[in-house]
N, C-alpha and C positions, 0 to 999 in steps of 0.2 A: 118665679113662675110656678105657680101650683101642678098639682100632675093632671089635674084637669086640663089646666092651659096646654100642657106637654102634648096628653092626649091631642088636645083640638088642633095645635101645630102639626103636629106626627099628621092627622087625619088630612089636614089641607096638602102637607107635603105630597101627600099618599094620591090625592087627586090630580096633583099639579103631575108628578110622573105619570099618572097612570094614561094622562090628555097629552102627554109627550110623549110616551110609546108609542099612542095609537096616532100622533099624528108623525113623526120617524118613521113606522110604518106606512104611511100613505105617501109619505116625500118620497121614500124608496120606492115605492111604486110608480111614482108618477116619475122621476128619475130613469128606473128601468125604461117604462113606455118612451122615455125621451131617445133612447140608445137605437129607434127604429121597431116600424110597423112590420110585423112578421110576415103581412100579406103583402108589403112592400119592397120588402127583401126578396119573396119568393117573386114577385111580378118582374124584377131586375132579374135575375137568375133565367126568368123563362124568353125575358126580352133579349138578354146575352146570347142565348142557345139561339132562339131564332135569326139573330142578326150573323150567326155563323154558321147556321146551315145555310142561312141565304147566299153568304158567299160562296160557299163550297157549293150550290146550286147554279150562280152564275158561272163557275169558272167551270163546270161541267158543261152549263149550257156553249161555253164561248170554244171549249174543246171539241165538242161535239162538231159545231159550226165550221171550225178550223179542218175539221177530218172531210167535211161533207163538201167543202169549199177545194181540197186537195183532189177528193173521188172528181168532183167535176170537170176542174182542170185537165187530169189524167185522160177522163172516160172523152173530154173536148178534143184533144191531141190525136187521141188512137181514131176518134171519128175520122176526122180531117184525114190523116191517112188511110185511114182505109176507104172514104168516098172520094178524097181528092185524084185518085188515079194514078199517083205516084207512086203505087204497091201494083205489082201485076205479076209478081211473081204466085202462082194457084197454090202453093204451099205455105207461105206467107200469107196470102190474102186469108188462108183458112186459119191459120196462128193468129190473126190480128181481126178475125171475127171472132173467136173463143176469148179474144184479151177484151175486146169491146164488151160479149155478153156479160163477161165474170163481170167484168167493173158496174155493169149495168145493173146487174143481183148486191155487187156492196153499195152502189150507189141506194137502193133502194131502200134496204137496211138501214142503211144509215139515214138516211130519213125520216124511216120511221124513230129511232131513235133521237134524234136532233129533236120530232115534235114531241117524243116521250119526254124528253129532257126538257124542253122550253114550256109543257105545260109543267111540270114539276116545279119549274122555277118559278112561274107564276103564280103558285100556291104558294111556296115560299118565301115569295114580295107579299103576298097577303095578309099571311100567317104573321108575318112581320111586323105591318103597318097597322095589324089588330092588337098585336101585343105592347106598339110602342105606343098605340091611341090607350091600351089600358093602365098602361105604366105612367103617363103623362092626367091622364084622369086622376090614378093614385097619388099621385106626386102632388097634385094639384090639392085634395084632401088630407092630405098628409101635413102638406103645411100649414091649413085651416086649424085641424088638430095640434101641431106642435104648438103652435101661436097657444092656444090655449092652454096647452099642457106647461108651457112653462111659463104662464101667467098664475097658472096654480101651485108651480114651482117657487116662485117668489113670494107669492103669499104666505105660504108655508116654512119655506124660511124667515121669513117676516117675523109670524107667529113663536116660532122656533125660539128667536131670539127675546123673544117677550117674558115665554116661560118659562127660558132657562133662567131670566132676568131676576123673573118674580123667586121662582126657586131658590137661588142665592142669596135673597134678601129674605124671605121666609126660613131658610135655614140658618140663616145666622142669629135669629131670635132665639135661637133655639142650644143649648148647651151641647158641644161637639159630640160627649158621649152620648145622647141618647140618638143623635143623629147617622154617627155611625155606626150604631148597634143594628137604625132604622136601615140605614143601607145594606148592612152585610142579612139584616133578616128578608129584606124586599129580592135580594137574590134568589132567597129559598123559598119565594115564594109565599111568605108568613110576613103578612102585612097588616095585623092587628095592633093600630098602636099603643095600646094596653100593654101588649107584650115586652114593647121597645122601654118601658119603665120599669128597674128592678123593684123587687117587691120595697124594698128599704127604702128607696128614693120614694114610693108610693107614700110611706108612715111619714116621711121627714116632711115631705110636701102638703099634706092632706091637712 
């Protein structure tokens, strides 16, 4: 093989990696993108949080109801005796007006509270079933995408396996010394393959 010939192997090998890096480079890319959508990660994380404030929303609301459900009972009880006539004692009947009003001022409160809380909870069924409608949109896109992405994942490996092919068979035409001179110089970046020919092999050859 003349150093011409050398050069023109060196030169092909030179293309052959150089369409390998840059296609290594896109495989790992499209690999990465395969490990999940960053917009789809964050939509899970937002749909987590809402599906656990909603809970902590319903069990406020169901406490809230449990309290207002207890005030009624109580404030039901103190009615009945104090209108059923069973109380006649004038010191008592005035004790067990003061226990009616009081319960009547937390029954109210509490009311309003229960509807603070049950509209709150409302918001956060909403808030909810927007985040699970956009997480299920996502999801739904996502694997439109993946499909794709690893259709181009295979291709590429495909490829991969073609020009490592060619590679190996183009570098063995090739005398090991000028081959590994060409590798340890293509490290540094100095991929002239002129260079990869010592001068002495240039005269022998020419």
């Amino acid at each position: 093989m003349s150093t011409t010939q050398i050069a023109a192997a060196l030169f092909q090998l030179q293309q052959l990696d150089l369409e390998l890096e840059r296609l290594v480079a896109e495989l790992q890319s499209v690999v990465n993108s395969l490990e999940g959508s960053s917009k789809l990660q964050k939509l899970r994380a937002e749909h987590d949080i809402a599906q656990q404030q909603l809970r902590a929303g319903l069990q406020a609301q169901k406490e809230a109801e449990w309290v207002l459900e207890e005030l009624n009972n109580r404030l039901s009880a103190q009615e009945q005796r104090l209108y059923g006539g069973a109380v006649t004692n004038p010191k008592e009947l005035s004790a067990l007006q003061q226990e009616v009003q009081r319960l009547r001022a937390q029954q109210s409160r509490q009311e309003e509270t229960a509807l603070e809380v049950m509209d709150s909870a409302e918001s956060l069924q909403e808030m909810a079933r927007q985040k699970a409608e956009e997480l299920e949109q996502e999801e739904k896109t996502w694997g439109e995408e993946s499909a794709s992405l690893r259709t181009r994942r295979d291709q590429l490996e495909v490829r991969q396996q073609e020009l490592q092919g060619r590679r190996a068979q183009l570098a063995s035409t090739i005398e090991p010394r000028f081959v590994n001179r060409y590798d340890v110089m293509r490290r540094t970046k100095d991929v002239n393959p002129q260079r990869h020919i010592p001068p002495w092999a240039r005269k022998n050859r020419d």
